[in-house]
N, C-alpha and C positions, 0 to 999 in steps of 0.2 A: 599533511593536511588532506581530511577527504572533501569533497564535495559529493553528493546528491540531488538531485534534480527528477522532480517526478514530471512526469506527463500524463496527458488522455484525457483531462478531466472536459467538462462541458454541457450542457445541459439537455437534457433526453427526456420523453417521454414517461410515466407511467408503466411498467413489462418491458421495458426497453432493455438495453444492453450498454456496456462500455468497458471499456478496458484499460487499466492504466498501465502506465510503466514506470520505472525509477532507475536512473543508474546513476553508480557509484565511480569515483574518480578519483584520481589521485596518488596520493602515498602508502598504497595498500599493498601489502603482502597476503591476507590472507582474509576474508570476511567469514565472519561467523554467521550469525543471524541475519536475514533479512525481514522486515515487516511494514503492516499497513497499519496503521493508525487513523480514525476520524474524529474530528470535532466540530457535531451540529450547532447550529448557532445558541449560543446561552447557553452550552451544556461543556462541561469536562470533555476532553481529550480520551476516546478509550480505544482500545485494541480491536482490532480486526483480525490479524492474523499474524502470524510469522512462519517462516520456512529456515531450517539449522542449513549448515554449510552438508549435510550429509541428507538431505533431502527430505525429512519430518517436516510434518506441516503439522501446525495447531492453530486451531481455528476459537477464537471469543462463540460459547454458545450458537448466540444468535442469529451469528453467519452462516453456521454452517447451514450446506445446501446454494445457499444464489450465489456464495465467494467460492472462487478458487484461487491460489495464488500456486505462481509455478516460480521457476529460478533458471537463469544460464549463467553457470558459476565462468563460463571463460571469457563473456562479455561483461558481468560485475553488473547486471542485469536484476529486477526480481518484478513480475507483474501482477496485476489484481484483476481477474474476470470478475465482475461482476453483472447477473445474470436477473430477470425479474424484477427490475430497481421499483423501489417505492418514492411515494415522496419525501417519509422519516428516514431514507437514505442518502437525502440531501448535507452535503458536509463539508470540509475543506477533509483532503485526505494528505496523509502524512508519509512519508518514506523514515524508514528507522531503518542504520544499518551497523548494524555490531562489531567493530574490530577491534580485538586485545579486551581490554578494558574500558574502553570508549566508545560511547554512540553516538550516532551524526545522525542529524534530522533534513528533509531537503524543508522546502517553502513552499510545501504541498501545495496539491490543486484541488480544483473548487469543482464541485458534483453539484449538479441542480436536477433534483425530479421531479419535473412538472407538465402539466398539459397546457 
């Protein structure tokens, strides 16, 4: 069994900044993929980013530039800078974490961009 558990989330300003985190726990030998996921309210579920166990980052278009997402493979660790937030960056954000055949989702945190 893994669990995931994201943090950081909260509500900030307009250019503001925040940074999440997620880790992963459990019965893990080995993590593949780590990724962010958001879902604005009333809108689908879509990809932010991910990072492979070998250090590739791929980033969803639209991120790229305000996300950065990094990884500490010996803490089971992966985070999300998020840099210039808007207020259509407002979202619940999602942890995905790939091992074997299997993804685990945590019970993401909630981003508010507002003034």
């Amino acid at each position: 069994q893994v669990k995931v558990v994201e943090s950081g989330g909260g509500l900030v300003q307009p250019g503001g900044s925040l940074r999440l985190s997620c880790t992963a726990s459990g019965s893990i030998f080995s993590i593949d993929a780590m990724g962010w996921y958001r879902q604005a309210p009333g809108k689908e579920r879509e990809l932010v980013g991910f990072i492979t166990s070998g250090g590739e980052i791929h980033y969803a278009d639209s991120k790229k530039g305000r996300f950065t997402i990094s990884r500490d493979n010996v803490k089971n660790m992966v985070y999300l800078q998020m840099n210039s937030l808007k207020p259509v960056d407002t979202a619940v954000y999602y942890c995905n974490v790939s091992v074997g055949r299997f993804r685990y989702w945590g019970q993401g945190t909630q981003v508010t961009v507002s003034s």
